[in-house]
C-alpha positions in Angstrom: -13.0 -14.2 18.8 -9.7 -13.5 20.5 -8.5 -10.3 21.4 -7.1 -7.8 18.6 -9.1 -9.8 15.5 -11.4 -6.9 15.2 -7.8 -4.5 15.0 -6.2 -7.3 12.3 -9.6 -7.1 10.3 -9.8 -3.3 10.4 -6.4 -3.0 9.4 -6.9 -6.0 6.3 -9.6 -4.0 4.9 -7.7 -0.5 5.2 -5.6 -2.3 3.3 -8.1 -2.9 0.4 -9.5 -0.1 0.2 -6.6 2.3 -0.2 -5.3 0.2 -2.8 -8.3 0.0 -4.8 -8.3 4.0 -4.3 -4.7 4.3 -5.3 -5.4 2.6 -8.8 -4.4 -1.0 -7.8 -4.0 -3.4 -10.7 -3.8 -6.7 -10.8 -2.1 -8.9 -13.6 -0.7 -12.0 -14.9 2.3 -13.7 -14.0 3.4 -13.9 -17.7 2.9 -10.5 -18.5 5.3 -7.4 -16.5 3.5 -5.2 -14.6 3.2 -1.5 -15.2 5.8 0.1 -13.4 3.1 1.6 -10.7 2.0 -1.6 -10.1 1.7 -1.9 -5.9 3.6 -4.7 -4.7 3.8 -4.4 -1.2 2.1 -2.1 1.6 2.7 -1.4 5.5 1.3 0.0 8.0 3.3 2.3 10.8 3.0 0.9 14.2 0.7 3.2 15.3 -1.5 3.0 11.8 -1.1 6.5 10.6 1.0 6.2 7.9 0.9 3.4 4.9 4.1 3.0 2.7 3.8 1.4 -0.4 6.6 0.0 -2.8 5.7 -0.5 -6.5 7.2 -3.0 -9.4 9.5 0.0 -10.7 10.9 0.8 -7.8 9.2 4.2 -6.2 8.2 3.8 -2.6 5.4 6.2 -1.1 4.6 7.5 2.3 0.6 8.2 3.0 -1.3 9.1 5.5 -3.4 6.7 6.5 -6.3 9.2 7.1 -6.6 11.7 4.7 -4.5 9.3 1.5 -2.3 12.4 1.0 1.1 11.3 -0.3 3.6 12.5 2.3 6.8 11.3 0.8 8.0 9.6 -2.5 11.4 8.1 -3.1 12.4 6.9 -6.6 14.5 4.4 -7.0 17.8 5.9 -10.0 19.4 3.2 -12.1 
């Protein structure tokens, strides 16, 4: 196993789990999304914060440990 695998699978399952917790849905390619539909998620460099960006355009800031929304930004047509 080489060295940080442990970290990137650690990290991957993070991942899963705090989007299954934060209502992650899947769907269709033929159908639109809801709008808070997750699209995308990060981690911070030092993996205490997750930002997430949704199909209608809000992007969150979380922290990693507790899952308490720290920021929100809404994207305004």
């Amino acid at each position: 196993m080489e060295a940080g695998s442990e970290t990137v699978k650690h990290i991957l399952c993070s991942a899963l789990v705090f989007l299954l917790l934060t209502g992650f849905v899947s769907f269709a390619s033929h159908v639109a999304p809801p709008p808070n539909t997750v699209l995308s998620v990060a981690f911070s460099p030092d993996g205490k914060k997750v930002i997430t960006g949704t199909w209608g355009g809000t992007v969150r800031i979380w922290d990693a440990g507790s899952g308490k929304e720290l920021q929100r930004f809404v994207h305004a047509d």
